[in-house]
Structure formats: structure tokens, C-alpha cells
C-alpha positions as CSV (number, residue, x, y, z in Angstrom):
1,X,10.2,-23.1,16.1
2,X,13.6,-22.3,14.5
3,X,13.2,-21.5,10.4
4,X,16.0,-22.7,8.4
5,X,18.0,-21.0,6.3
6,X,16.0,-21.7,2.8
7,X,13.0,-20.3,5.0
8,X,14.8,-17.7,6.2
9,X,16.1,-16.6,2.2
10,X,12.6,-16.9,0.7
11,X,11.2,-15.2,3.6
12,X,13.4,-12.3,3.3
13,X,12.9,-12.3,-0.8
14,X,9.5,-12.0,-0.2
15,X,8.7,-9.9,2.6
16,X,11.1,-7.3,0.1
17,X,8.6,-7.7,-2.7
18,X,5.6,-7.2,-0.4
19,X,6.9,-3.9,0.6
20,X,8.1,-3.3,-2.7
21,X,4.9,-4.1,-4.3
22,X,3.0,-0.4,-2.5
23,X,6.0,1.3,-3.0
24,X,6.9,1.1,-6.9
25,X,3.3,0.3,-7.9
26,X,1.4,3.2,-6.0
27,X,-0.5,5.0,-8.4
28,X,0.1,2.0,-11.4
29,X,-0.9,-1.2,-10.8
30,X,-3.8,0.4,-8.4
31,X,-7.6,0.4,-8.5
32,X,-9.5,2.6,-6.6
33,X,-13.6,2.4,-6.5
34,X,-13.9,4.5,-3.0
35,X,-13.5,3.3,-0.2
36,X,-12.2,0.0,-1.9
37,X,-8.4,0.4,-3.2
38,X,-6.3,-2.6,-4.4
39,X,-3.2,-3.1,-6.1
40,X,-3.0,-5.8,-8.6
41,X,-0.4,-8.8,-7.0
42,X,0.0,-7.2,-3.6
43,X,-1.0,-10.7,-2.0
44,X,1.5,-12.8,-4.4
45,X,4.2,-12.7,-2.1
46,X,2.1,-13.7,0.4
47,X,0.6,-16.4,-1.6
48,X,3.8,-18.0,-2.2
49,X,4.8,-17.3,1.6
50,X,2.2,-19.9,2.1
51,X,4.3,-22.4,0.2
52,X,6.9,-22.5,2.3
53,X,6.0,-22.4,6.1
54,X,3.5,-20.9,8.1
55,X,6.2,-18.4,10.1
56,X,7.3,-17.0,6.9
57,X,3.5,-16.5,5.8
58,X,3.4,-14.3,8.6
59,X,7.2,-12.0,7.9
60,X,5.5,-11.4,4.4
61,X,2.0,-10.2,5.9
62,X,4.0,-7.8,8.3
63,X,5.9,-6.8,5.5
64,X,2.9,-6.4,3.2
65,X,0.9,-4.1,6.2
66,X,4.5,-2.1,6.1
67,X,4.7,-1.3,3.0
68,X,1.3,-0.1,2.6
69,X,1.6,2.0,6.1
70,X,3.7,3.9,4.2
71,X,1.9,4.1,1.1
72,X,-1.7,4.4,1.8
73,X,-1.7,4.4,5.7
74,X,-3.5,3.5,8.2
75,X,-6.9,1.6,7.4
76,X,-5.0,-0.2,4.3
77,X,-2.3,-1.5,6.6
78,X,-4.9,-2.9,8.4
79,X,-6.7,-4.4,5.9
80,X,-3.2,-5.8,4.8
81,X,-2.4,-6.8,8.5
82,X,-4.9,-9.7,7.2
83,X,-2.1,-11.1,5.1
84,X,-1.1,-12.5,8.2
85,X,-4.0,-14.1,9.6
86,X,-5.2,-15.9,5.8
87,X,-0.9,-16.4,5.0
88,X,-0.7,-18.1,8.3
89,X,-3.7,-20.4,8.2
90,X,-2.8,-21.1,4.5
91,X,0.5,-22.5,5.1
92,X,-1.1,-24.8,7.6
93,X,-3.2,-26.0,5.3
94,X,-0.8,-26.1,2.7
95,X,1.8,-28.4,5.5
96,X,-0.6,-30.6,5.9
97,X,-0.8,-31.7,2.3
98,X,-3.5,-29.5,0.7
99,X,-3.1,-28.2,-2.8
100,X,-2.0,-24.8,-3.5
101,X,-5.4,-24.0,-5.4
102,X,-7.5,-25.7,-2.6
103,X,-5.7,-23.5,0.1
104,X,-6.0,-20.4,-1.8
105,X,-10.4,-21.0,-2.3
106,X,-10.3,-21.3,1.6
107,X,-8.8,-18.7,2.7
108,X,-10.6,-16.5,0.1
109,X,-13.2,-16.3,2.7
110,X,-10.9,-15.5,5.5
111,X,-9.3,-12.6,3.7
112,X,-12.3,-10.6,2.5
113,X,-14.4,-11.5,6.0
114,X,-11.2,-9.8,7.7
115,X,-10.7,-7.0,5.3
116,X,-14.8,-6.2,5.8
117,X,-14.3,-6.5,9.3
118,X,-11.3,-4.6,9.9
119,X,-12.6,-1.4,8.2
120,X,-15.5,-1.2,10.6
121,X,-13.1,-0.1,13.0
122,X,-12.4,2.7,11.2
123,X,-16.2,4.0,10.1
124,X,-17.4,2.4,7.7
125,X,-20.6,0.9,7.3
126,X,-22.1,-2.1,7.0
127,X,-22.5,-2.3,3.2
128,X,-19.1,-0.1,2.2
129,X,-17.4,-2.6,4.4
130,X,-19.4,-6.1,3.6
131,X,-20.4,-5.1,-0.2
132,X,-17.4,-3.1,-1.8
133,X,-14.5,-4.0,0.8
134,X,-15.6,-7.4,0.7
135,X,-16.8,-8.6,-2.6
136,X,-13.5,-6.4,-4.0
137,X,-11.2,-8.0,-1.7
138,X,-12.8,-11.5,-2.7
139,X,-12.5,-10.8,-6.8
140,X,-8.8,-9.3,-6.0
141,X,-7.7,-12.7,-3.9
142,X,-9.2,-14.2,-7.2
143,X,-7.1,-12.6,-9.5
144,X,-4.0,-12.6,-7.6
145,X,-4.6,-16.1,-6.7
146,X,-4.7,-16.8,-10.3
147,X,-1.0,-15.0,-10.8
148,X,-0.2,-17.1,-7.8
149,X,-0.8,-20.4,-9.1
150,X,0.8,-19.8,-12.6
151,X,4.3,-18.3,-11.1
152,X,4.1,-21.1,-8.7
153,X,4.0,-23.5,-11.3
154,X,6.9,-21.7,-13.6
155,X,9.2,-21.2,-10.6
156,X,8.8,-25.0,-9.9
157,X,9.5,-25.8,-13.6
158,X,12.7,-23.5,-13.4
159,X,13.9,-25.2,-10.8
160,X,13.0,-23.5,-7.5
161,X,10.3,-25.7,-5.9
162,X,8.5,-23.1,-2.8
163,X,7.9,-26.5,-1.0
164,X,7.7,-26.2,3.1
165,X,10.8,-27.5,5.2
166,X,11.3,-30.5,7.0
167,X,8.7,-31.2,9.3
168,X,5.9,-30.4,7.4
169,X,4.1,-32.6,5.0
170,X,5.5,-33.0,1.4
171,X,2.3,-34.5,0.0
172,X,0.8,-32.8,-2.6
């Protein structure tokens, strides 16, 4: 499938602030509560990715693991590798006519399953990975989703509707 060239510019204006988002932020917009870290709107531009196909969803989660390779290596850019997998099933959802807030409450589940997951790979047990990984990845989808939904809404009142291409459904 061939993105067009709207896709193309919001997917490139977004994958930038996903790996701008580690980068200028480290240290500021961060919460650490060991092993959990998070860093308040990292999952925006993914968010938003969501709005406007499932292909750029998944440039913005590769961004997002990028930038925080660099940032906070390895086992965060793994958790953030899930950007992809929630960004990519939430753009689906979102194509085929579900609302922005019902697709962010579904993937909820998805992303903080997939961070806890993930970080067993690396170590950590059961209840650093199920209880603090998971429960703070699920209250920092919260939060960002609620950043989400309020820029989404001001962006479409200026003017710049995130709305998926042709060939996905417009039905909101």
C-alpha cells in the first residue's frame, strides 16, 4: 500500500516529534519510580499517528523506539517498540470508524500487556514487570491519551483535521 503525500507529511512531522520528544525532554518531562521510567507525551505522536493511517502509526512507533535508543537504551526502546504494535492496531480501529477515545481505551490494554511483557526479556520479574511496568504504563497511556484527545480536537478546530486517507473509513 502506497501512502500519499498528506500521509507521508504528517508521518514525517510526527515521527520528528517522537524522536524529539526523548531527546529535548530527557531529564524534564521524565518520571522515574525504578524500574518504571516515563516521559510525559512520548505516546502523543503516536496517538495522533493513529489518526491518520495505520502505516504511518507504525513510522512514528519506529521513530519513538529511536529516539529513546538513544536516550535511555535498550530495554526502553523496547518497551517503545510497542508504539508500533498498539499505533498499528489503533489506526485499524480508528479506519474502520471507531472513535478516537474508544480506540485509545482499547489499546490501553495492548500497550501496558506489551510493555510488561517486553521487560521480562530483559530480567525483570513477574511483579516489577506486571505491577510497576504495567500499571505505570497503563496510568501514562491515560494521561497522554488525555493530551491526545484535547490537541486532536484543537488541531481539527484550527483547521488541520488528522483524518485517514482515501480508502479508509471517514465515519466517525
Amino acid at each position: 500500500m502506497r501512502m500519499s503525500m498528506k500521509e507521508l507529511l504528517y508521518g514525517a512531522l510526527l515521527t520528528a516529534l517522537a524522536l524529539l520528544i526523548p531527546l529535548a525532554f530527557q531529564g524534564w518531562l521524565q518520571v522515574a519510580i525504578p524500574p518504571f521510567s516515563a516521559t510525559l507525551g512520548s505516546h502523543l505522536p503516536t496517538m495522533l499517528a493513529m489518526t491518520i493511517s495505520p502505516w504511518v502509526a507504525v513510522l512514528v512507533g519506529l521513530g519513538s523506539s529511536f529516539g529513546f535508543l538513544l536516550t535511555l537504551g535498550p530495554i526502553v526502546a523496547a518497551r517503545a517498540f510497542t508504539h508500533v504494535i498498539f499505533g498499528a492496531i489503533g489506526a485499524w480501529l480508528y479506519g474502520k470508524g471507531w472513535k478516537l477515545w474508544q480506540v485509545l481505551l482499547v489499546t490501553l490494554p495492548i500497550h501496558a500487556v506489551g510493555e510488561a511483557i517486553i521487560v521480562m526479556f530483559f530480567g525483570f520479574s513477574l511483579y516489577q514487570a506486571l505491577v510497576v511496568i504495567g500499571i505505570g504504563t497503563a496510568l501514562h497511556h491515560v494521561a497522554d491519551s488525555a493530551i491526545t484527545m484535547a490537541l486532536h480536537r484543537a488541531l481539527g478546530k484550527a483547521g488541520v483535521p488528522l483524518n485517514h486517507t482515501p480508502g479508509y473509513s471517514k465515519a466517525r
